[in-house]
C-alpha positions in Angstrom: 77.4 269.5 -57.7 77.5 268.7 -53.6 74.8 267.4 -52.0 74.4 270.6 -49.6 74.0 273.0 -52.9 71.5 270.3 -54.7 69.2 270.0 -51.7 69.4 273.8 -51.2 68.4 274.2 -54.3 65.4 271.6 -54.5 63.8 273.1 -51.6 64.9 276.7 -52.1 62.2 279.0 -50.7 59.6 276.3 -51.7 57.1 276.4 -49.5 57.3 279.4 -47.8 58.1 281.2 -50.8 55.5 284.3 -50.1 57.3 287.8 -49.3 55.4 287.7 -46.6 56.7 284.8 -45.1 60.2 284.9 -46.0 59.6 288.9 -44.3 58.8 287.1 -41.1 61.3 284.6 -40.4 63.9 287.0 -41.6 62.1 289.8 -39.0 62.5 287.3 -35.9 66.1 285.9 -37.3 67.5 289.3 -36.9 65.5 290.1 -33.8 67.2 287.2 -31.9 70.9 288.2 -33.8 70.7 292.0 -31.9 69.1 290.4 -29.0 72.0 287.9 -28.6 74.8 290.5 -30.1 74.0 293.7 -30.3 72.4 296.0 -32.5 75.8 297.2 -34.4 75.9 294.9 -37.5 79.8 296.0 -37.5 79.9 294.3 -33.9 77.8 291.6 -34.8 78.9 289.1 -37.4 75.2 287.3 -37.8 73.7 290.5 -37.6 75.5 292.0 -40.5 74.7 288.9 -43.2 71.4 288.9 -41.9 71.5 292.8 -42.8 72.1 291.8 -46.6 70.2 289.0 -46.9 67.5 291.1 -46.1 68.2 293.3 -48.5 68.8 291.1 -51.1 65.1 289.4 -50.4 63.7 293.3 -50.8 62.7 293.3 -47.0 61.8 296.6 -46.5 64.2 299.0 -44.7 61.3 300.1 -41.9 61.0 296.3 -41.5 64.7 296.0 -40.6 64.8 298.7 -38.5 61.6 297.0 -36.4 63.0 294.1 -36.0 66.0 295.8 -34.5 64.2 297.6 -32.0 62.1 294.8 -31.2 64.9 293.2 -29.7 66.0 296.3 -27.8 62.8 296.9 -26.5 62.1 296.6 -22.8 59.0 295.5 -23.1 60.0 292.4 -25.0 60.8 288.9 -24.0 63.3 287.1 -26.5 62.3 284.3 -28.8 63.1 280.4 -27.7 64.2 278.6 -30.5 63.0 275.1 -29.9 63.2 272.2 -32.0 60.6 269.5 -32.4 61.2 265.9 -34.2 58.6 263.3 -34.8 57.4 261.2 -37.8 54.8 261.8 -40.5 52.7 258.9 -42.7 54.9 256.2 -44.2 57.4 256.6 -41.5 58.8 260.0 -42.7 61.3 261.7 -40.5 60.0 265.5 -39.9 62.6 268.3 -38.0 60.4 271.2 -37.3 62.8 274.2 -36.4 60.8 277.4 -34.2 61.1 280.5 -32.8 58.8 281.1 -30.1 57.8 283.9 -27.0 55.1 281.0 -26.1 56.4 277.3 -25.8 53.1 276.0 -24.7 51.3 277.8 -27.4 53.8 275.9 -30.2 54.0 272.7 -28.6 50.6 272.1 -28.4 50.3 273.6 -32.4 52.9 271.2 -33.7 51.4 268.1 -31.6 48.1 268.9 -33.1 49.3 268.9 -37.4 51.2 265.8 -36.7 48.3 264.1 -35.2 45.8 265.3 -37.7 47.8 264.4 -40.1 48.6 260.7 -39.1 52.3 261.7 -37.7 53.1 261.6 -34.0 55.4 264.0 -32.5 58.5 262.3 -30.7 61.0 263.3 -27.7 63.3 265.8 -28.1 66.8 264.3 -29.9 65.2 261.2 -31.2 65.5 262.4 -35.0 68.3 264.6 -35.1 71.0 262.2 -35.8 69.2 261.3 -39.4 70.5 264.8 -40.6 73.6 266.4 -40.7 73.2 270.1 -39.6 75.2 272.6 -42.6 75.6 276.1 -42.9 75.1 277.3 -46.7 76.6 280.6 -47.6 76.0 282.9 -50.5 78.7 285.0 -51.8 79.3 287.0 -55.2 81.9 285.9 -57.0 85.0 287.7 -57.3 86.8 287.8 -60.7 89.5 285.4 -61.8 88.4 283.2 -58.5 89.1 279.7 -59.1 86.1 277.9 -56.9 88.7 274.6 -56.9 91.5 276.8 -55.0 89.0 278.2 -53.1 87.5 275.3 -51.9 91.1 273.6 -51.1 91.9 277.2 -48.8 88.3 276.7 -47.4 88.7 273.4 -46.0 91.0 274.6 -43.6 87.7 276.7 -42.2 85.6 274.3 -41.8 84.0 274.3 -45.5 83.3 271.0 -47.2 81.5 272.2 -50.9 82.0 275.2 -53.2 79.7 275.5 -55.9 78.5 277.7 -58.1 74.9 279.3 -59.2 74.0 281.9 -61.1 77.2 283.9 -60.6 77.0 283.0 -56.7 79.6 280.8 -54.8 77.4 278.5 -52.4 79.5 278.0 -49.8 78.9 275.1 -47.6 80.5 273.5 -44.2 79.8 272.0 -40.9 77.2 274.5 -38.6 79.5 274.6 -35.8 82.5 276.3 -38.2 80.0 279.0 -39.9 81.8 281.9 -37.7 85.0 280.5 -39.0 84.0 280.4 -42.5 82.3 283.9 -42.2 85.3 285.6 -41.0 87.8 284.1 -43.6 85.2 285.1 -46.4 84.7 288.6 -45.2 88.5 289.5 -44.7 89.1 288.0 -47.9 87.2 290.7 -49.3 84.0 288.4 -50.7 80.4 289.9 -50.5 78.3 287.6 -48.2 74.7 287.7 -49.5 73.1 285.2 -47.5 73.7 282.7 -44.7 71.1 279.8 -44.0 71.5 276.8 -41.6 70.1 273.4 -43.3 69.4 269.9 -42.3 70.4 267.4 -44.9 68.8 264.3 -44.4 71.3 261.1 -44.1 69.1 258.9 -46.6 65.9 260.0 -47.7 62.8 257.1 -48.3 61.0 256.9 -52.0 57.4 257.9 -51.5 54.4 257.0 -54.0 52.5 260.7 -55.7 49.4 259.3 -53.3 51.8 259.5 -50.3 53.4 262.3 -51.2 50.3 264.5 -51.2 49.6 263.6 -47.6 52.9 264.2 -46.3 52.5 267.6 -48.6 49.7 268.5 -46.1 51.0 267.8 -43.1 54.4 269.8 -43.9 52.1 272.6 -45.1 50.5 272.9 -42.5 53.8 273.1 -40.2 55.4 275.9 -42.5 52.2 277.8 -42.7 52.3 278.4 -38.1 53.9 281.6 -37.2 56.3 280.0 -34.8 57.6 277.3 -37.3 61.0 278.6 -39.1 62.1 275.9 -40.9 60.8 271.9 -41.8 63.1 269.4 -42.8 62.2 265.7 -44.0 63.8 262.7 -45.6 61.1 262.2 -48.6 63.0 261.7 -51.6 62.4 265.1 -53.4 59.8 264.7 -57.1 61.9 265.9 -59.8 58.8 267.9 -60.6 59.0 269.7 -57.6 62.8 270.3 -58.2 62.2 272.5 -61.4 
């Protein structure tokens, strides 16, 4: 298996793993989608995956539809997707991924868990070259497809792993060639189920079960803030955790 569909899968829904949650990123994903291409999934590639991902989580269809009109709304002033980078105990590499109408409000939030937690927050950039930014697609396999021909037309797109999971291709490539990859999968008649953007960590650092349960809290505490979308790290995953 490829290192993008292994560390997918280690941290798959694993902390913010409550509908309610997952509900809420999703919500504010598809806001910004219609707010930066329209509200006609046909028109709008992101849009549309974000559509069946959605579905596929059991979003609700009023959900959705709020979301939608969210971003159409006059009234509303679009989300800022910053990103913040610092270091947790033990020297721990933490990218914290938002989606924010307040900037001051999230900056200050984000400064305050790493500091409580014995992290410091760093300048903007200073981490982001210790992981390598992926898209991951999900896609239902079609009958009779051979995953190694696939992946061999694929890398033409942009793709660098095909894998397979539970009757799912997982799909993975660079995060500047996901429109590329999404177009050839869609006119090539696969079902697109989900599209996520990871950050695989270069090298990750071994970490004792002590350690581990601080750095736990601290990247708890980050996922658990309405802003935060994602949280990415360099701790060696627990096999435990893995199951």
């Amino acid at each position: 298996m490829g290192r993008a569909f292994e560390y997918r899968k280690a941290r798959k829904f694993k902390r913010w793993g409550n509908m309610a949650r997952v509900f809420t990123k999703l919500g504010k994903e598809i806001t910004m989608a219609v707010k930066a291409g329209g509200s006609d999934p046909e028109a709008n590639p992101r849009l549309r995956i974000l559509v069946q991902q959605a579905k596929k989580e059991n979003m609700p269809k009023e959900n959705v539809e709020r979301a939608i009109k969210k971003a159409t709304s006059k009234d509303f002033t679009d989300y800022k997707e910053m990103n913040y980078e610092g270091y947790g105990p033990y020297g721990i590499a933490v990218f914290v991924e938002t989606a924010t109408d307040n900037t001051t409000r999230t900056v200050a939030n984000v400064r305050s868990y790493f500091n409580k937690h014995g992290g410091s927050l760093g300048t903007s950039g200073s981490l982001e070259f210790l992981f390598e930014h992926k898209v991951v697609f999900r896609v239902v396999k079609k009958d009779g497809t051979s995953i190694e021909d696939l992946e061999l037309e694929l890398i033409d797109f942009g793709a660098d792993e095909v894998d397979e999971d539970e009757g799912e291709l997982v799909i993975s490539g660079e995060f500047s060639q996901n429109s590329a990859i999404q177009k050839y999968l869609e006119e090539n008649g696969y079902e697109i189920n989900s599209a996520e953007f990871i950050r695989i960590p270069g090298d990750v650092k071994e970490v004792t079960p002590e350690q581990r349960e601080l750095l736990n809290k601290l990247l708890d505490k980050l996922e658990e803030d309405e802003d935060v979308q994602n949280v990415f790290h360099n701790m060696k995953d627990d096999d435990a955790e893995e199951e």
